[in-house]
N, C-alpha and C positions, 0 to 999 in steps of 0.2 A: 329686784329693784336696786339699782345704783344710785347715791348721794355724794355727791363731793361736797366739802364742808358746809351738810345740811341741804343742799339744795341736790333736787332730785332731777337725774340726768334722763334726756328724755330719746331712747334710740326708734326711731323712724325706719322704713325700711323702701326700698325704692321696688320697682314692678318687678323687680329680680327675687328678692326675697335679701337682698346686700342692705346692710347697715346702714343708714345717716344719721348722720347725729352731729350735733352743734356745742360746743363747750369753749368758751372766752377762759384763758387763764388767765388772773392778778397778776398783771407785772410785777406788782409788787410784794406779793403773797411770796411770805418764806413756807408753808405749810402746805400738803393739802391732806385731808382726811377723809377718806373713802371709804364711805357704810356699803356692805354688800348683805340685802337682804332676801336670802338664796328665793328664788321663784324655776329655775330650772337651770341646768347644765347650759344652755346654751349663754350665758351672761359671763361665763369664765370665756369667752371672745370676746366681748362686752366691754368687759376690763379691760382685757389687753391690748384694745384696741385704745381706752380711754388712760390708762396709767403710760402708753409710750405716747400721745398727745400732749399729756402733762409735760413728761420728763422729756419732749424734744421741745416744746417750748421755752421751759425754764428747766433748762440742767443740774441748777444749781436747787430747787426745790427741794425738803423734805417730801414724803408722801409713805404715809401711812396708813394698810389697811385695813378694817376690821369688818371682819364678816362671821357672824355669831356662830352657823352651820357651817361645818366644813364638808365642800363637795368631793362628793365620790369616796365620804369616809368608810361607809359600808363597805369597798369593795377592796378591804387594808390585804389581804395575801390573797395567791392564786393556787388551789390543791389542783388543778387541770392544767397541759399545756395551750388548751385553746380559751381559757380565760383571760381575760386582758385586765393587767392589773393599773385601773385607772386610775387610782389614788397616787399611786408614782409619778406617774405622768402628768397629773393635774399639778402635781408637788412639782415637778418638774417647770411646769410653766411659769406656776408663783416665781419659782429660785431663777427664774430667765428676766424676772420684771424689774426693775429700779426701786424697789419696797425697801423701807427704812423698817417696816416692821409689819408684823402680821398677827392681827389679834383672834383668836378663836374664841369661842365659849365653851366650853363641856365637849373637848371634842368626842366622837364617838368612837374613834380607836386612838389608843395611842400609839401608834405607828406613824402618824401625821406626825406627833415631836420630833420622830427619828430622818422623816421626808422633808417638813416645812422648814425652810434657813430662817431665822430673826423672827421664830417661833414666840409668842407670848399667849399662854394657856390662860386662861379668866376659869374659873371655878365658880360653880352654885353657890356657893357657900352661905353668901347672905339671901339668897332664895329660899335656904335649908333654915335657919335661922328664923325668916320672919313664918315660915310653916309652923315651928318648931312655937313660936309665939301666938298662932292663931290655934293652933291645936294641942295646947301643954300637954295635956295628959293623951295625948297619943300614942300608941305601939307601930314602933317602924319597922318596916318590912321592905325589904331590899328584892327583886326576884330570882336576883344569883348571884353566886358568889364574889363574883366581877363587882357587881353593884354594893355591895355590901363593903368590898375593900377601899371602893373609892370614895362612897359618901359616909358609911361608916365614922369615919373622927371628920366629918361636918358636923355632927349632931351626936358631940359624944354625953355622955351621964343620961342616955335611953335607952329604955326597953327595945330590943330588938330579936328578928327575928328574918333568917332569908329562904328562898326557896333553891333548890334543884331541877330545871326543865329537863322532861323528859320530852323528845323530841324525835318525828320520824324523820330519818335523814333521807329518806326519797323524794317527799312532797315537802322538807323543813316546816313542817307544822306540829305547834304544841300540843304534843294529846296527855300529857299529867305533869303535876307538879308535886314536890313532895316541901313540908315545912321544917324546916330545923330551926334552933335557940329556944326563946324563951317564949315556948307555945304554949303554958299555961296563961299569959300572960296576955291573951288575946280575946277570950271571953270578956264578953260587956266592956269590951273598951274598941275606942276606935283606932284606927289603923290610917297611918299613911306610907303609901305605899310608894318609894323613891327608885327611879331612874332615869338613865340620857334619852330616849327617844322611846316614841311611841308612833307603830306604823299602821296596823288595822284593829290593834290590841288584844292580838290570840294569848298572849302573858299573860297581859292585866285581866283578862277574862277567867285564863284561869286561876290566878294568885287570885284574886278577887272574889270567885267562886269557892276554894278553897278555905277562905279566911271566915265567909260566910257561915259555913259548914262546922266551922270553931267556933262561932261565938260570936263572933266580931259585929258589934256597932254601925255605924259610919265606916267611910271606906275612902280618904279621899285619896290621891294621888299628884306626885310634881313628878315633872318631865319637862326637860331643860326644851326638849324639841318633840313638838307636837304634829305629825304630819296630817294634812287635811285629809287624810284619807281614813282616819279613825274615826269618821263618821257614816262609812260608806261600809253598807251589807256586807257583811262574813261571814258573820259567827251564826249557822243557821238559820241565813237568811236577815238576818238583823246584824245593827251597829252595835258598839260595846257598849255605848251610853243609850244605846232602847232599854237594855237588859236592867235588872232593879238591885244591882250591884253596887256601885257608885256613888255617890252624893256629888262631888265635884270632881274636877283636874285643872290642877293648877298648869300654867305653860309659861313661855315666854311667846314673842312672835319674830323668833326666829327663822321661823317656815310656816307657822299657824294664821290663816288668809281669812279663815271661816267665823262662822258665828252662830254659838252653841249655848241654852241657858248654864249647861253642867261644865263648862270651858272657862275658865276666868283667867286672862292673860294677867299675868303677875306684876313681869318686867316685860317693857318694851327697850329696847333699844336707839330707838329716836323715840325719845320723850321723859324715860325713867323710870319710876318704880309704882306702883299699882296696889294699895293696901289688899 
């Protein structure tokens, strides 16, 4: 979904499967501000089709974009020569567009800092924070080390604790995880369990599984980007939230389309913030 200031652009598509779309700019608009609320790879033509409409109309325009997920972040290095490293490329088209600025949320590698021009990162931070308020006496649990460095001083003067995945690198699926810090610390108390994305939830299945096994209370969970496919059969046969793991996950809806009792979007992006 594409917005330009708040109003949502509507792309039509002719018998070919080719784009139409209708967009009047303000003569007299010195601004424009472009929500991109990622629904698939194909809207990164979308834009570019609708940010050079802007800027050939009104030259003189600001136009600033802000799109909470950043696309093709997964795919930040290439270990093969037949892998295409899209994240460049995508970086590549941003840096071809007339952008005054480029806003991300949590991105998921940072390798986009080093690709995106007139890069502006947003941090969790006060998502961590109001967590942090709804669950005081919490033990946080990061599920590697990655996670742990970056949210880590979000939520400092906390018990914490992060994991280790063990991972087969044939089929990239988590088969253990191991806990380190302060794993005394996780008996009878609850646990929130922090990081950027969640895709079928083979982690949080097993951090979650693992924490169980300790002690652990309540189990809740924030992740800046929730993809809708964390509700869809994996984990033998079942979703992560069938399993009696969990109590809630917090998200934003940055990519989160679905509607789940145990899913509670935090922060929206067109609208604000979510107690």
């Amino acid at each position: 979904m594409i917005f330009v200031n708040q109003e949502k652009i509507e792309f039509k598509n002719f018998n070919d499967g080719s784009f139409r779309v209708k967009y009047e700019v303000d003569p007299e608009g010195q601004h424009s501000h472009i929500l991109w609320l990622y629904d698939g790879a194909i809207e990164a033509l979308q834009l570019w089709y609708l940010v050079k409409h802007i800027h050939e109309r009104m030259p003189d325009q600001i136009i600033d974009l802000e799109m909470p997920y950043c696309c093709d972040a997964r795919m930040d290095r290439c270990q093969n020569r037949d892998e295409v490293f899209t994240l460049k490329y995508f970086a590549d088209l941003l840096n071809a567009l007339p952008l005054h600025s480029v806003k991300v949320f949590d991105p998921h590698s940072h390798v986009c800092e080093a690709l995106i021009n007139r890069l502006i990162v947003e941090t969790p931070i006060y998502n961590l924070h109001l967590m942090s308020e709804l669950y005081p006496k919490a033990v946080w649990f990061f599920p590697d080390a990655g996670a742990e460095k970056r949210y880590g001083p979000m939520v400092p003067n906390k018990l914490s604790c992060f994991g280790v995945k063990h991972r087969d690198w044939d089929t990239q699926e988590i088969h253990d995880l191991s806990i380190f810090g302060a794993i005394e610390s996780i008996k009878n108390n609850d646990i929130i369990i922090c990081d950027d994305i969640v895709s079928r939830g083979s982690t949080l299945y097993s951090a979650a599984k693992q924490l169980k096994e300790l002690g652990a209370n309540n189990i809740y969970v924030y992740v800046s980007h929730c993809e809708n496919t964390v509700l869809q059969p994996h984990i033998n046969g079942k979703s992560l939230l069938d399993y009696d793991l969990i109590t809630k996950l917090y998200t934003t809806n940055s990519i989160y389309r679905a509607e789940h009792p145990k899913i509670h979007v935090i922060e929206t992006f067109l609208g604000g913030y979510n107690a």
